[in-house]
C-alpha positions in Angstrom: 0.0 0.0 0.0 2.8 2.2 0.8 3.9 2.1 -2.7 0.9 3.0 -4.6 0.8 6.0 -1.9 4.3 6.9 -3.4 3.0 6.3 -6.6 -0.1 9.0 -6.6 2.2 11.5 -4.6 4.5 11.2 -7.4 1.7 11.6 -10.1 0.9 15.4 -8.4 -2.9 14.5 -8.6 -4.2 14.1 -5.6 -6.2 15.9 -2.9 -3.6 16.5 -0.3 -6.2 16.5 2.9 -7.7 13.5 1.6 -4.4 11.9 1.0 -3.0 12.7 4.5 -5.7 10.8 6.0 -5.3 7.9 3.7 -1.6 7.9 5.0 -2.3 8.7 8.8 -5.2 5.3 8.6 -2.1 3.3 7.4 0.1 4.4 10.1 -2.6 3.9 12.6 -3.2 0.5 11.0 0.4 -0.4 11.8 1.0 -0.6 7.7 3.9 2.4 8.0 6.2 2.9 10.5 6.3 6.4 12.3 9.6 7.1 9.6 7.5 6.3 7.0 4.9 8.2 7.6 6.7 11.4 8.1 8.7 10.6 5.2 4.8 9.8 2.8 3.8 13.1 4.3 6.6 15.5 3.7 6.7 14.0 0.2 2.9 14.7 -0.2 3.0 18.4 1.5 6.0 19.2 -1.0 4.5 17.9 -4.0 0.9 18.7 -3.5 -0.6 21.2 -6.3 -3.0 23.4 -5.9 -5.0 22.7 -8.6 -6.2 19.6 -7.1 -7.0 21.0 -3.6 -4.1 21.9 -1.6 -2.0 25.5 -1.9 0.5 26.3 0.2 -0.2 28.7 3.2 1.0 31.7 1.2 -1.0 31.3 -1.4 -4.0 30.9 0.5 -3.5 34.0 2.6 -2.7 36.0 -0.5 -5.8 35.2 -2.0 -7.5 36.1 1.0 -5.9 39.4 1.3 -7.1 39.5 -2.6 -10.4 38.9 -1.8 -10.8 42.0 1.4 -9.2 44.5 -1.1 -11.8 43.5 -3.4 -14.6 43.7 -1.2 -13.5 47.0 0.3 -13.1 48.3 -3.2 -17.0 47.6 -3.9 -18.3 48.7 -0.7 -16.5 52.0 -1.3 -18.4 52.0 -4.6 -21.5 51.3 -3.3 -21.4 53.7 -0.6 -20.6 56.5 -3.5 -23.9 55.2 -4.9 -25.7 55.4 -2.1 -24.6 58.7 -1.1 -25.3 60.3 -4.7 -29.0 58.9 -4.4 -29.2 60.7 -1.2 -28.5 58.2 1.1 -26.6 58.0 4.0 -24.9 54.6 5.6 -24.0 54.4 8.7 -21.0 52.4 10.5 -21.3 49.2 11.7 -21.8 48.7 15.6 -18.9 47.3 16.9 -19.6 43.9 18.7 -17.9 40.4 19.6 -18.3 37.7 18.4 -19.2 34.4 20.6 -19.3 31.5 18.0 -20.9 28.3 19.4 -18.5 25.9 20.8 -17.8 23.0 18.1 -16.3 19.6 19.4 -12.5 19.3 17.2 -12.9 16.2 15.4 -9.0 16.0 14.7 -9.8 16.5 10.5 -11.9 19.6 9.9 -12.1 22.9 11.5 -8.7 23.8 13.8 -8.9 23.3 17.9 -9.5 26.8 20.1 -6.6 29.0 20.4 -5.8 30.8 23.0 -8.4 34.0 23.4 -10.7 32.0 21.7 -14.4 33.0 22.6 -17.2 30.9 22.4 -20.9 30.0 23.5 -21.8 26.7 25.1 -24.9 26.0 27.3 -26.0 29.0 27.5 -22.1 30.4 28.7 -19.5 32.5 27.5 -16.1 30.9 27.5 -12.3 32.3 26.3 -9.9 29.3 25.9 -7.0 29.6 27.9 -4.8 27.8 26.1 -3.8 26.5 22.4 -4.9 23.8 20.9 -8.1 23.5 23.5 -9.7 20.4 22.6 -12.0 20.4 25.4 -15.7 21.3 26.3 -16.3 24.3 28.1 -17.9 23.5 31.3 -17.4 19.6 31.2 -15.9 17.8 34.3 -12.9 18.5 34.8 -12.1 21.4 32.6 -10.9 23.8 34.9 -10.6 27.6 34.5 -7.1 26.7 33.5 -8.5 26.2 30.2 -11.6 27.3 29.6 -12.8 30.8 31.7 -16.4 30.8 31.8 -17.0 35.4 31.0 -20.9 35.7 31.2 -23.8 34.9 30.4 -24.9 34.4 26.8 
């Protein structure tokens, strides 16, 4: 299995998230060894194309970046429109944002950082730590990681 693992890394066409779990179930099948698995991964990570799902971190924040100028570039326009039909538009109210608390399921979204706020049962929480991994509240998760704020 290892091989044909080699094999699509070397043809550039794969889906790099999808292929990282394909090599972490062999590892955790006992199919790789630990040096083999860093070795598939590295491989993957370095050979990985964008066009099929994967750019590098760079990339992704300079699209991003892309994307605000962009936005702010129309809402600039749009105010101008506004404003010559007589219109007026007001700031924003400034406000935080409490997301609700989402379990890390070790694939999709990242774990809660450190400042991190969020809403569980009803509770305001602020992760103490990175990486948090655990529920706000539960038995015994101290204030050490999560700090319950207020009320929601």
């Amino acid at each position: 299995m290892k091989e044909i693992i080699q094999e699509v890394i070397a043809s550039g066409i794969y889906n790099l998230s999808d292929l990282l779990k394909k090599i972490d179930t062999l590892w955790l099948q006992a199919s790789i060894t630990d040096e083999e698995r860093q070795a598939l991964i590295q491989a993957a990570q370095e050979n990985a194309n964008p066009e099929y799902g994967y750019a590098g971190f760079q990339e992704q924040l300079n699209t991003i970046l892309d994307r605000v100028d962009a936005l702010e570039q129309e809402t600039k326009i749009l105010r101008a429109a506004i404003e010559a039909l007589g219109g007026t538009v007001g700031e924003p109210e400034p406000g935080e944002e409490w997301p609700a608390w989402y379990p890390w399921d070790g694939v999709g979204r990242s774990p809660w950082q450190k400042g991190s706020q969020c809403t569980h049962k009803e509770k305001k929480w602020v992760s103490q730590v990175d990486d948090n991994i655990w529920e706000p509240g539960a038995v015994g998760v101290y204030e050490t990681i999560w700090k319950e704020e207020a009320s929601a």
